[in-house]
N, C-alpha and C positions, 0 to 999 in steps of 0.2 A: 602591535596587534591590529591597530586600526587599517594597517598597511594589508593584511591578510583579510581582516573585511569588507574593503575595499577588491580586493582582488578577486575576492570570493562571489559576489554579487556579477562582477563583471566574467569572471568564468562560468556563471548559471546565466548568466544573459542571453549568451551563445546559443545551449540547448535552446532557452524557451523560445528566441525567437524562430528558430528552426522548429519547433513544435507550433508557433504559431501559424506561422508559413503553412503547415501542413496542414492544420485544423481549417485555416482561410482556405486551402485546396480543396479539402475534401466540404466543406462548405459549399465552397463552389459550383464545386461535381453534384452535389446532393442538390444544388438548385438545377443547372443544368439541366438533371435526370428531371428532374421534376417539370420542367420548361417543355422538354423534349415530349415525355408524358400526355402535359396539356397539350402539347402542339398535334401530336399521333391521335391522340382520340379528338380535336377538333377537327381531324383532315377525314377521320370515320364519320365523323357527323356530318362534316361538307357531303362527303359522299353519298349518305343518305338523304340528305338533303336531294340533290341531283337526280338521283334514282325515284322518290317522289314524285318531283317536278315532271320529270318524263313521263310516269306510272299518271299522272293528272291529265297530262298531255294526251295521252292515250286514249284515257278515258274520253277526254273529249272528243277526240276525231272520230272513237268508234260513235259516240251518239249523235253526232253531226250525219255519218254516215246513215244510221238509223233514220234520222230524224228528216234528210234529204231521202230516202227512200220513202218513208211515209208519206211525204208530200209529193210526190210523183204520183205514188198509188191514188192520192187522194185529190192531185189532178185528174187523173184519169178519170175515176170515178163520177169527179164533179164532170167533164165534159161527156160522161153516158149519158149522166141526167140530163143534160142542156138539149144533148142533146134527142132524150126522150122529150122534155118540154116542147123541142121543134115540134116534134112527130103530131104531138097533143096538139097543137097549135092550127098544124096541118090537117089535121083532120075535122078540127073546129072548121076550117076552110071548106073542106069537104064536104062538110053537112050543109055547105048553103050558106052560112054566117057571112055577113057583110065583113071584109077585112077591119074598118072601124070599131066595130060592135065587140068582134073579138079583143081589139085593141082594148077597147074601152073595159070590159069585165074582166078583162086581166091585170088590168093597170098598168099597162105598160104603151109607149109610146111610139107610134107609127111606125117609126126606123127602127126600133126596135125591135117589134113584129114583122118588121121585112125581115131584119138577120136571121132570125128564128126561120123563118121562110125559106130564107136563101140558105143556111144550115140544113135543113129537113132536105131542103132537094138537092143538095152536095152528097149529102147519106144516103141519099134513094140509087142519086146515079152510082153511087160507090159501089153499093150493095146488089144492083141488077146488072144479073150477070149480060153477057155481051150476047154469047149463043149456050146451048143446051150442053157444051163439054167443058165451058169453063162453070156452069151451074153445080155439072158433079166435081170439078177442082176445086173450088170452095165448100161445098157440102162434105167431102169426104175427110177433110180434117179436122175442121169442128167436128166431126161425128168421133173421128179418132183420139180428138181431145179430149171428148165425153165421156169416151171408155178411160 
């Protein structure tokens, strides 16, 4: 009998290791899937991620845009004034004032007050017209602009 329990053992050894086999496969598989899983939704995450990063990107070149346009406007702006300050300056001249004296009440320093000078009378010749038809070609579309 011992000869049949010995045989016995060794013919149920067969199945189990074939159901081991199997159980290690489907194991396997069951990590796999699961690998595969983690893998798919970190390649959605990259992706998002990506899409982000661009969307930030964006963002910033549109504000840079902005933010170089503001600063043009507000070049501009500043050289009205500079150049209103000329005109003021000019006209301090005007009234008689020693070139000095206006220097000095303004705080500012000779060469400085020459530019200011030398600005004001660049914007003068800019602005006076040559004869009486380019007077009305300049006057008529600022006026048109108005409207």
């Amino acid at each position: 009998m011992e000869t049949t329990q010995g045989e016995g053992p060794t013919n149920m050894a067969a199945p189990r290791k074939s159901a081991q086999q199997l159980a290690a496969r489907e194991k396997a598989r069951a990590k796999a899937q699961e690998l595969t899983a983690r893998h798919e939704k970190l390649i959605d995450l990259a992706a998002e991620f990506f899409e982000q990063q661009e969307q930030a990107d964006q963002v910033r070149a549109d504000a840079q845009a902005k933010a170089d346009a503001i600063l043009a406007k507000a070049e501009e702006d500043a050289e009205a004034a500079t150049r209103g300050a000329a005109g003021t300056v000019a006209a301090m001249i005007a009234a008689g004032e020693p070139k000095s004296a206006v220097a000095s009440r303004l705080g500012v320093s000779g060469a400085e007050l020459k530019k200011l000078l030398d600005l004001d009378a660049a914007g003068q010749s800019e602005s006076t017209p040559v004869n009486a038809a380019d007077a009305r070609g300049k006057e008529e579309p600022a006026t048109a602009q108005a409207a």
